[in-house]
Each structure stands twice: as structure tokens, then as C-alpha cells.
mmCIF file of the C-alpha atoms, coordinates in Angstrom:
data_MODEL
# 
_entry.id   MODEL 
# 
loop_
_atom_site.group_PDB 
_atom_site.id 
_atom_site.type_symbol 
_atom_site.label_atom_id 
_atom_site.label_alt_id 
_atom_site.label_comp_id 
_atom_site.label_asym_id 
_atom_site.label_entity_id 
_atom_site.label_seq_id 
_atom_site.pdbx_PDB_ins_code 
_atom_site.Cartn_x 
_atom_site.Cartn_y 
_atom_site.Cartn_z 
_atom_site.occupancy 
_atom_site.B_iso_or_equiv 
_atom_site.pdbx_formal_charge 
_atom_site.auth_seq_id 
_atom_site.auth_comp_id 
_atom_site.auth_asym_id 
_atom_site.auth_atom_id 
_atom_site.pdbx_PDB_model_num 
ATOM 1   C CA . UNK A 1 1   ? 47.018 0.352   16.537 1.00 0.00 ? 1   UNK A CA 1 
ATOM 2   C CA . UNK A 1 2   ? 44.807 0.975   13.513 1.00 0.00 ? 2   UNK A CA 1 
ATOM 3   C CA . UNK A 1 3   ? 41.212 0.480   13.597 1.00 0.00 ? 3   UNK A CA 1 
ATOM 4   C CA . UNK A 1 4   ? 41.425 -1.570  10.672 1.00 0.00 ? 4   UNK A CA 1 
ATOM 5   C CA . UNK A 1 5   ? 43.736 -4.077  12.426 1.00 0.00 ? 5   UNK A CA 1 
ATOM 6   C CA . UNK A 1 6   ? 41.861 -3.696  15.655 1.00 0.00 ? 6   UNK A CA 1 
ATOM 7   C CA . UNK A 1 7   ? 38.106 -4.459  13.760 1.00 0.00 ? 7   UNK A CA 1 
ATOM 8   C CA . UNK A 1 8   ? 39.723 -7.504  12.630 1.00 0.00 ? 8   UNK A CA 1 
ATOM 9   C CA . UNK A 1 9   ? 41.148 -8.663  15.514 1.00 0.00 ? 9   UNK A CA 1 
ATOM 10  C CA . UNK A 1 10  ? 38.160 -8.033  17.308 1.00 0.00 ? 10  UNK A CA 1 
ATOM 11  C CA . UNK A 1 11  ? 36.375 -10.236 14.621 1.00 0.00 ? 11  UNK A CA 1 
ATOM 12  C CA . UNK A 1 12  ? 38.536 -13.086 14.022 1.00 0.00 ? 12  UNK A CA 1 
ATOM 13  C CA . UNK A 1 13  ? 38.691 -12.974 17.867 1.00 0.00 ? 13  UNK A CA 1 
ATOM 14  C CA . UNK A 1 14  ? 35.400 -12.933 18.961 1.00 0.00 ? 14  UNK A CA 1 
ATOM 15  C CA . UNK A 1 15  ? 34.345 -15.794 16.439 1.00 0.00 ? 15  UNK A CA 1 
ATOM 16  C CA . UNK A 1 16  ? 36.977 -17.856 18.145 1.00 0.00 ? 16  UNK A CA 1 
ATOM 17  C CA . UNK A 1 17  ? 35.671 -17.196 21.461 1.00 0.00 ? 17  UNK A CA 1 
ATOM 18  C CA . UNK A 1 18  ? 32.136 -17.758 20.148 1.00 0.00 ? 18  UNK A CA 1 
ATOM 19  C CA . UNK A 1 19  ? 32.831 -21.400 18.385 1.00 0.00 ? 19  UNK A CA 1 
ATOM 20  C CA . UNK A 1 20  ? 35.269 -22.075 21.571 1.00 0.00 ? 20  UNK A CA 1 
ATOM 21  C CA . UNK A 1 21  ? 32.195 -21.451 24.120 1.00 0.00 ? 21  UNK A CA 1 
ATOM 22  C CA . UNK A 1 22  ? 29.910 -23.746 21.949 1.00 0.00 ? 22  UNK A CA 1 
ATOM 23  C CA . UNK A 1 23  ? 32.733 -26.749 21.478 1.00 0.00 ? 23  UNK A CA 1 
ATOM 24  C CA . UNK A 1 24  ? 33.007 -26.555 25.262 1.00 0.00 ? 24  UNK A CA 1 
ATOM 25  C CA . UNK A 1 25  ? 29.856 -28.888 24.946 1.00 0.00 ? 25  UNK A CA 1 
ATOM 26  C CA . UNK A 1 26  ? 30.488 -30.055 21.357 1.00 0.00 ? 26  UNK A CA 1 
ATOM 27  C CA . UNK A 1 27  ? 32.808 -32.215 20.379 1.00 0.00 ? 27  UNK A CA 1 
ATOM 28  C CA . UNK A 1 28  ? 36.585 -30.134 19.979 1.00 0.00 ? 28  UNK A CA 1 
ATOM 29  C CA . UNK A 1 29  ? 39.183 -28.472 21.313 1.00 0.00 ? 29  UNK A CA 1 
ATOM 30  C CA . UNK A 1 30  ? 36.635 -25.668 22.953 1.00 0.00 ? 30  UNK A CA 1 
ATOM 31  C CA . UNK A 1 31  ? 39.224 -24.315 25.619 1.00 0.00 ? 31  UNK A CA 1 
ATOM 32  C CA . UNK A 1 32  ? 41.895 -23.967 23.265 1.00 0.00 ? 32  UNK A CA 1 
ATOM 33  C CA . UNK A 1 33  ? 39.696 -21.768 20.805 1.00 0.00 ? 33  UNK A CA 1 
ATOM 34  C CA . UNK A 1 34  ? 38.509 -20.320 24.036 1.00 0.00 ? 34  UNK A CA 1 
ATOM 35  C CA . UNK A 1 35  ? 41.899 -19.214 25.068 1.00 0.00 ? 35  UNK A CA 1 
ATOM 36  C CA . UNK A 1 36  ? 43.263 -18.201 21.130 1.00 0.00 ? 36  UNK A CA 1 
ATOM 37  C CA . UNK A 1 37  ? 39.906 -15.911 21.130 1.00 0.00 ? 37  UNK A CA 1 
ATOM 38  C CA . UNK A 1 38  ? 40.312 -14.376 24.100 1.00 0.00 ? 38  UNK A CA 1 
ATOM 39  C CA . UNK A 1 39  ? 44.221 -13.631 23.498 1.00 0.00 ? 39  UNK A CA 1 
ATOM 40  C CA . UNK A 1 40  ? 43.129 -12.196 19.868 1.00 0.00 ? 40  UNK A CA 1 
ATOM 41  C CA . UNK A 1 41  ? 40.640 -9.991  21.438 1.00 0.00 ? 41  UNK A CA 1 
ATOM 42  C CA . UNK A 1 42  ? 43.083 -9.024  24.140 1.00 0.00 ? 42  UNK A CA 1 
ATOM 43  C CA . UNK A 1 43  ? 45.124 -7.321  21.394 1.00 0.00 ? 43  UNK A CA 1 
ATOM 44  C CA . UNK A 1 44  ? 42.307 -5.442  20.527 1.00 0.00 ? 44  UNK A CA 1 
ATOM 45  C CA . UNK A 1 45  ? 40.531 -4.560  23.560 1.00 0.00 ? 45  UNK A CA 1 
ATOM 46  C CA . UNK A 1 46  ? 42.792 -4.545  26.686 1.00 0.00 ? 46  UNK A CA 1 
ATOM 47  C CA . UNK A 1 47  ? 40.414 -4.931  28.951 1.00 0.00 ? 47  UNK A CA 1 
ATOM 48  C CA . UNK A 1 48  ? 40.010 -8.620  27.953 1.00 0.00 ? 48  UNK A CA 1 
ATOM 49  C CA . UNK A 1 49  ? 43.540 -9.146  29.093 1.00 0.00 ? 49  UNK A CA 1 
ATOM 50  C CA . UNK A 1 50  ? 42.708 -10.254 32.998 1.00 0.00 ? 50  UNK A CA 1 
ATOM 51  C CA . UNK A 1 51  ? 40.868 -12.769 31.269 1.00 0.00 ? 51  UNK A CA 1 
ATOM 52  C CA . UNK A 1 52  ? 43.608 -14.633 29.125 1.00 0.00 ? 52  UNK A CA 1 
ATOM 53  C CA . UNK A 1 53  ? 45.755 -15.709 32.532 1.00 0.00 ? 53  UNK A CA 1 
ATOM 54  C CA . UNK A 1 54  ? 43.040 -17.567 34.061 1.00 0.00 ? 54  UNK A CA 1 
ATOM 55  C CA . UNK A 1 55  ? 42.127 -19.388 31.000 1.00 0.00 ? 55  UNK A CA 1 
ATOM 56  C CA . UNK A 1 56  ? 45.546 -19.939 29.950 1.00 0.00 ? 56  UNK A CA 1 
ATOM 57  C CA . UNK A 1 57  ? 45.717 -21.928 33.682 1.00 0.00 ? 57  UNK A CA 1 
ATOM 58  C CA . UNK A 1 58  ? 42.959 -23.754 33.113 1.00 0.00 ? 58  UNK A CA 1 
ATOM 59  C CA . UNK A 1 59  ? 43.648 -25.300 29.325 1.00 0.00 ? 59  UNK A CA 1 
ATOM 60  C CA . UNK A 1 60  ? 47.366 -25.819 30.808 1.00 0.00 ? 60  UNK A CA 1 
ATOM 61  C CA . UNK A 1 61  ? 45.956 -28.067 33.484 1.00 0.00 ? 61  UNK A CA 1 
ATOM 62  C CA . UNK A 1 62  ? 43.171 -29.800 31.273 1.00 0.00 ? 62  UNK A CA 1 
ATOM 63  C CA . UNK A 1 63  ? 46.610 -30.905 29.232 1.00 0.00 ? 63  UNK A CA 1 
ATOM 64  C CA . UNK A 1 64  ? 48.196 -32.000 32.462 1.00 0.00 ? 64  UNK A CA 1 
ATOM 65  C CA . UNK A 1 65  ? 45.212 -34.080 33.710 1.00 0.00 ? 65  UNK A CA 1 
ATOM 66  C CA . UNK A 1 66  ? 44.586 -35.527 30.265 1.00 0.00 ? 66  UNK A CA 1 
ATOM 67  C CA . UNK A 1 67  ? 47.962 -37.197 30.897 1.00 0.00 ? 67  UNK A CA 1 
ATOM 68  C CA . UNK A 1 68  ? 48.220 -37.976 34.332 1.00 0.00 ? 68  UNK A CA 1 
ATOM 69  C CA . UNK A 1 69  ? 47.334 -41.607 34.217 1.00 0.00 ? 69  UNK A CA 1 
ATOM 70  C CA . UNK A 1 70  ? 47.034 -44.113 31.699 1.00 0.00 ? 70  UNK A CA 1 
ATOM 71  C CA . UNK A 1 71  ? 43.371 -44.696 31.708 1.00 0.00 ? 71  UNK A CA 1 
ATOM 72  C CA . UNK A 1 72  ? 43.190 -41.074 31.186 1.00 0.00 ? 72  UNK A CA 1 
ATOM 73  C CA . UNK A 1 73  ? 45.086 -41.744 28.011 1.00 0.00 ? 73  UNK A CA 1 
ATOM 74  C CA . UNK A 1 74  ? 43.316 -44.682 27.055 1.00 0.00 ? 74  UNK A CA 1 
ATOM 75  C CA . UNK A 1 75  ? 40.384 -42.609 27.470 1.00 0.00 ? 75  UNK A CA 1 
ATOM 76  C CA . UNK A 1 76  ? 41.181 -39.647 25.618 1.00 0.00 ? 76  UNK A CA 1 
ATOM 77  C CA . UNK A 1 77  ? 42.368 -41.988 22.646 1.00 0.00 ? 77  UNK A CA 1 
ATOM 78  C CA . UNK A 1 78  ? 39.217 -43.511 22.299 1.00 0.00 ? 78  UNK A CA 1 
ATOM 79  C CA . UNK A 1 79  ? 37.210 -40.292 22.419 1.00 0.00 ? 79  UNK A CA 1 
ATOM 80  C CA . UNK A 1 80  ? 40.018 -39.257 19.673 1.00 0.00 ? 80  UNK A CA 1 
ATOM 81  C CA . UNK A 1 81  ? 39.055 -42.603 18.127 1.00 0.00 ? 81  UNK A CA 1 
ATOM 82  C CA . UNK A 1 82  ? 34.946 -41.785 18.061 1.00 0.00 ? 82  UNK A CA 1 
ATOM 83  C CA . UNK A 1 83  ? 35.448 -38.401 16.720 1.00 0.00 ? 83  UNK A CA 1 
ATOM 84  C CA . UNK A 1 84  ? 37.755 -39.699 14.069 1.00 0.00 ? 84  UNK A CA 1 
ATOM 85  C CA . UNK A 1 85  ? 34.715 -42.658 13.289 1.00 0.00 ? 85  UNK A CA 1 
ATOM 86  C CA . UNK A 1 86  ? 31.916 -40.180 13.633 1.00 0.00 ? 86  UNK A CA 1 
ATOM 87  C CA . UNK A 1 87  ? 33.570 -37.743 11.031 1.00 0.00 ? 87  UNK A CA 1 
ATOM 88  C CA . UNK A 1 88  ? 33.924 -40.833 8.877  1.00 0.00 ? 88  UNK A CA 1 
ATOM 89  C CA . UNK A 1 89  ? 30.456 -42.025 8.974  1.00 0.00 ? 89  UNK A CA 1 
ATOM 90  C CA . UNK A 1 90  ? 28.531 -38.358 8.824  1.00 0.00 ? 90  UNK A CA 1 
ATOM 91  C CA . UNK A 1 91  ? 31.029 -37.448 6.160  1.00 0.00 ? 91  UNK A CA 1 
ATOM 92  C CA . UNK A 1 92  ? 29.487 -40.980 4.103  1.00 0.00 ? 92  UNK A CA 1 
ATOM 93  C CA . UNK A 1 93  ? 26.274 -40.210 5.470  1.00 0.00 ? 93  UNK A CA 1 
ATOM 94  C CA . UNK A 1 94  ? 26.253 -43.964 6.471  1.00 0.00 ? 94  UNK A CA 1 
ATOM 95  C CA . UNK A 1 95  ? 23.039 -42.919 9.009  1.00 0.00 ? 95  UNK A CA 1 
ATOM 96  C CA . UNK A 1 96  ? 20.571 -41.153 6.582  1.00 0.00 ? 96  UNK A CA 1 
ATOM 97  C CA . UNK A 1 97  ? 18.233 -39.765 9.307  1.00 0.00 ? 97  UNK A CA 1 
ATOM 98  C CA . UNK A 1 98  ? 21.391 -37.988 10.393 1.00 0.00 ? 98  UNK A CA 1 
ATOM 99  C CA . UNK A 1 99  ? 20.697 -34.089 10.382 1.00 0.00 ? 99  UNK A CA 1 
ATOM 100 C CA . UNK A 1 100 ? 23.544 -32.416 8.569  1.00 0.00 ? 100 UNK A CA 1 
ATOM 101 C CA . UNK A 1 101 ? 25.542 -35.402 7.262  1.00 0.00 ? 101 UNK A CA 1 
ATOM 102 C CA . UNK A 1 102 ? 28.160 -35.184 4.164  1.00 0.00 ? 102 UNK A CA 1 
ATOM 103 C CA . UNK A 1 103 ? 31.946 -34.015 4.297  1.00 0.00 ? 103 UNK A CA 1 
ATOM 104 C CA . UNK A 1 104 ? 31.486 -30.362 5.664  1.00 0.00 ? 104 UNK A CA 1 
ATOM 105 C CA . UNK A 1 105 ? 30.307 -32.035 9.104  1.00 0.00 ? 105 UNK A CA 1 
ATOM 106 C CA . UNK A 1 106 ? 32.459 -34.971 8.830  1.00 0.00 ? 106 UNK A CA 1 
ATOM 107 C CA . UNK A 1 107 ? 35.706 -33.252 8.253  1.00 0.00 ? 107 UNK A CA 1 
ATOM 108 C CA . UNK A 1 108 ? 34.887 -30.763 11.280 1.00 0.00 ? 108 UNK A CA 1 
ATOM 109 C CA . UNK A 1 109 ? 34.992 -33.886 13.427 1.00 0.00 ? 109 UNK A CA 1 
ATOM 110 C CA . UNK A 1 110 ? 37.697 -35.727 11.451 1.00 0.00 ? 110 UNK A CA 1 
ATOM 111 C CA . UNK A 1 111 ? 40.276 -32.071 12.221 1.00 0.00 ? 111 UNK A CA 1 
ATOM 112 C CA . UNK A 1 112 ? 38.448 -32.131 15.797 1.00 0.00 ? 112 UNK A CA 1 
ATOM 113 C CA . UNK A 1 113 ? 39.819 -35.785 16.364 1.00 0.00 ? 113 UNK A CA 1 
ATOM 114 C CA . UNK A 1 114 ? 43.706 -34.448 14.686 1.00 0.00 ? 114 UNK A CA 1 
ATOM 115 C CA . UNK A 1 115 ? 43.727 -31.719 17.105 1.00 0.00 ? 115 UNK A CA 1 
ATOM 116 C CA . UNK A 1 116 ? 42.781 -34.126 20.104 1.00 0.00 ? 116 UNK A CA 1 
ATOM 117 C CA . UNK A 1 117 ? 45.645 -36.599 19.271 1.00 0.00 ? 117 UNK A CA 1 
ATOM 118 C CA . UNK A 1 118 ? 48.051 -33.336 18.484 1.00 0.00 ? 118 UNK A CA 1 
ATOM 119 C CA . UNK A 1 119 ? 47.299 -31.768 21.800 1.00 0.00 ? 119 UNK A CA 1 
ATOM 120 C CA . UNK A 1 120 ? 47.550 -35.186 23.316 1.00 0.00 ? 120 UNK A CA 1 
ATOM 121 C CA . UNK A 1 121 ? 50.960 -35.903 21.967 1.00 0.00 ? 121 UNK A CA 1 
ATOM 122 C CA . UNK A 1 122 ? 52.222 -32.306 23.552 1.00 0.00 ? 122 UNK A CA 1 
ATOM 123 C CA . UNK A 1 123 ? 50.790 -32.407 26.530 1.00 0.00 ? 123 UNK A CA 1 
ATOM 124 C CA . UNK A 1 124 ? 52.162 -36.166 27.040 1.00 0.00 ? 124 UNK A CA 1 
ATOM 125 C CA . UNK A 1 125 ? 55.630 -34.647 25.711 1.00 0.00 ? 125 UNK A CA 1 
ATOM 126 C CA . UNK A 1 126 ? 55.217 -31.933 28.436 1.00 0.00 ? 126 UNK A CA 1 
ATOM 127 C CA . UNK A 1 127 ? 54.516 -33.648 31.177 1.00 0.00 ? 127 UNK A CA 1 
ATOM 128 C CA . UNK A 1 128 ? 56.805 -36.718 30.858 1.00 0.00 ? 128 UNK A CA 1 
ATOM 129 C CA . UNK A 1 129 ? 59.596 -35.497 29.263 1.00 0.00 ? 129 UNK A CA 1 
ATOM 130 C CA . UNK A 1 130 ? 62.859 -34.486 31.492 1.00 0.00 ? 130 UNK A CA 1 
ATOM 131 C CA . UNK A 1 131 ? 62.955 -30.804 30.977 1.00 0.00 ? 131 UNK A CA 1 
ATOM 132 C CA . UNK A 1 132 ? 60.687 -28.546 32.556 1.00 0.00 ? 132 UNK A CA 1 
ATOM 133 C CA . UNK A 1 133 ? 56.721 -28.716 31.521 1.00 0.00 ? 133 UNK A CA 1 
ATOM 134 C CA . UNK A 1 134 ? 54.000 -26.186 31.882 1.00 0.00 ? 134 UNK A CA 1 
ATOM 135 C CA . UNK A 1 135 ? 52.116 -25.347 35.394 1.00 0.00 ? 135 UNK A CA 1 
ATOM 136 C CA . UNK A 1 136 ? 48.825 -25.084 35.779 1.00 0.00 ? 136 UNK A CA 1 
ATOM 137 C CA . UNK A 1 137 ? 49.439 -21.159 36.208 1.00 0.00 ? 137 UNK A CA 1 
ATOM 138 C CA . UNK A 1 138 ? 51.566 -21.349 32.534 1.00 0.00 ? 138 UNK A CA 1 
ATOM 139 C CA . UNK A 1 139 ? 55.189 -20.962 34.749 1.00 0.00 ? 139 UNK A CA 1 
ATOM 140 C CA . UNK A 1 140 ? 57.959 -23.842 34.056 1.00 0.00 ? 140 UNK A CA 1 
ATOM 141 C CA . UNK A 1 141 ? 57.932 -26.560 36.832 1.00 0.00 ? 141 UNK A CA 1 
ATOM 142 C CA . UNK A 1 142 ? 60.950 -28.097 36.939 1.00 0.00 ? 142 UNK A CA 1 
ATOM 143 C CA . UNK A 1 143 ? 61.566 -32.254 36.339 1.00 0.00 ? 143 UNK A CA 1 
ATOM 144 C CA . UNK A 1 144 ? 62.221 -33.198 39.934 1.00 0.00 ? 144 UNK A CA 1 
ATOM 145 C CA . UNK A 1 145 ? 59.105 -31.540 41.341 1.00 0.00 ? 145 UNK A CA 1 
ATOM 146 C CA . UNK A 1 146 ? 56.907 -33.191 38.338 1.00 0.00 ? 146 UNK A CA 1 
ATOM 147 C CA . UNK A 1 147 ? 58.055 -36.821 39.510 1.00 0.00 ? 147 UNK A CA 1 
ATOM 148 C CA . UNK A 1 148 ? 57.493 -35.835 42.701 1.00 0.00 ? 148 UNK A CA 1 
ATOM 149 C CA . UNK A 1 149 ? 53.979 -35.224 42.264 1.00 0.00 ? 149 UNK A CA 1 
ATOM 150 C CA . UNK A 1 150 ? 53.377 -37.955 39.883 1.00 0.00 ? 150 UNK A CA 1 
ATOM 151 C CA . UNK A 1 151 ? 54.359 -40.261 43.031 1.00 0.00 ? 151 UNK A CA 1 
ATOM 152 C CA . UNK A 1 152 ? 52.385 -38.574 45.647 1.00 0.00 ? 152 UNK A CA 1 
# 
């Protein structure tokens, strides 16, 4: 691989991790950046690759336990919901004593609250639909097995 291609993949990959880690405890997808990070920076450094698996498992099972009841739905719809009015009201700076209000905060909430409801619609999709929907390890579990465990 070229170094020029590496360096940048290295970049654009460690940023991703970096903003990942901090939306962890911000509001956004922080696992998902986590995981696209680490997989970027697994191209460039391949020691970073025994990494990707377990984090892969984990954001695969965050999207099956966002789904697994319908309170847990509710729930993530409303946070979806508050990020979506949050972005509105920073982005209007509504709350002057707001720190950082105006669009460029708003609309990082307002595409935080998109990606929620996108990754909500998939992982509803994957776990309730008949074919065969992601594992927490990332491997196909097939339909029967799935309503199986949604009885239990």
C-alpha cells in the first residue's frame, strides 16, 4: 500500500475513532464511528485488526437490544425526537445563555437524530424481518432461532 494512502487512512481513521470515543458520552452514533474508525485504521495499521471483531459484536448487539421490545423503541424514538428538538432550538439559538448555539451545533444534532432513526429502521428491519439478521458476533442467525429467543 502507498504511504500516501496509508497517512490518509490513518487520518481519516483515527479522527473517526477520536469523535466516536467522545459521542460515546455525547449525543450520536459513537459506536458506529467507533467501529468505521477502527476498520479505516485497520487498513492502515494491521495491528488494529483484533480490535474491529469485538467492536463490530458489540454495535451489532446495541442494534439488537435497541429493538428488542417496544418500550425500547418508544424510547429510542423519543431520544431521536430530543436530538431532533435540541438541534432545532440551538440551531435558532432559542436559549441565548446557550454556549455554542447557531446552525453548525444544531445541524450536528439534527444529522445525529437522522442517523438514530436510520440505524433504528435497520436494526428493526434486521431483527424482525423473516430472513436471517445479524448476531451479536456479526454471523447470520437464522429466522426460527430469532423467534425463538424473542419468546424465551
Amino acid at each position: 500500500m502507498g504511504h500516501v494512502k496509508r497517512v490518509a487512512l490513518g487520518t481519516v481513521g483515527g479522527l473517526l475513532l477520536v469523535t466516536g470515543v467522545a459521542l460515546l458520552v455525547l449525543p450520536g452514533p459513537g459506536l458506529l464511528l467507533v467501529l468505521a474508525g477502527l476498520v479505516l485504521l485497520s487498513r492502515a495499521v494491521p495491528a488494529v485488526e483484533r480490535y474491529v471483531e469485538p467492536v463490530r459484536a458489540r454495535a451489532m448487539k446495541a442494534a439488537a437490544d435497541s429493538v428488542a421490545s417496544p418500550l425500547r423503541i418508544a424510547g429510542s424514538v423519543l431520544a431521536g425526537l430530543g436530538l431532533l428538538a435540541s438541534g432545532i432550538v440551538v440551531g435558532l439559538a432559542l436559549i441565548p445563555q446557550l454556549p455554542f448555539s447557531g446552525w453548525a451545533a444544531g445541524a450536528g444534532l439534527i444529522v445525529s437524530s437522522v442517523i438514530l432513526f436510520a440505524l433504528l429502521v435497520w436494526s428493526y428491519r434486521a431483527q424482525h424481518s423473516g430472513a436471517s439478521a445479524p448476531a451479536a458476533n456479526g454471523e447470520p442467525v437464522p429466522a426460527t432461532e430469532l423467534a425463538a429467543e424473542r419468546s424465551a
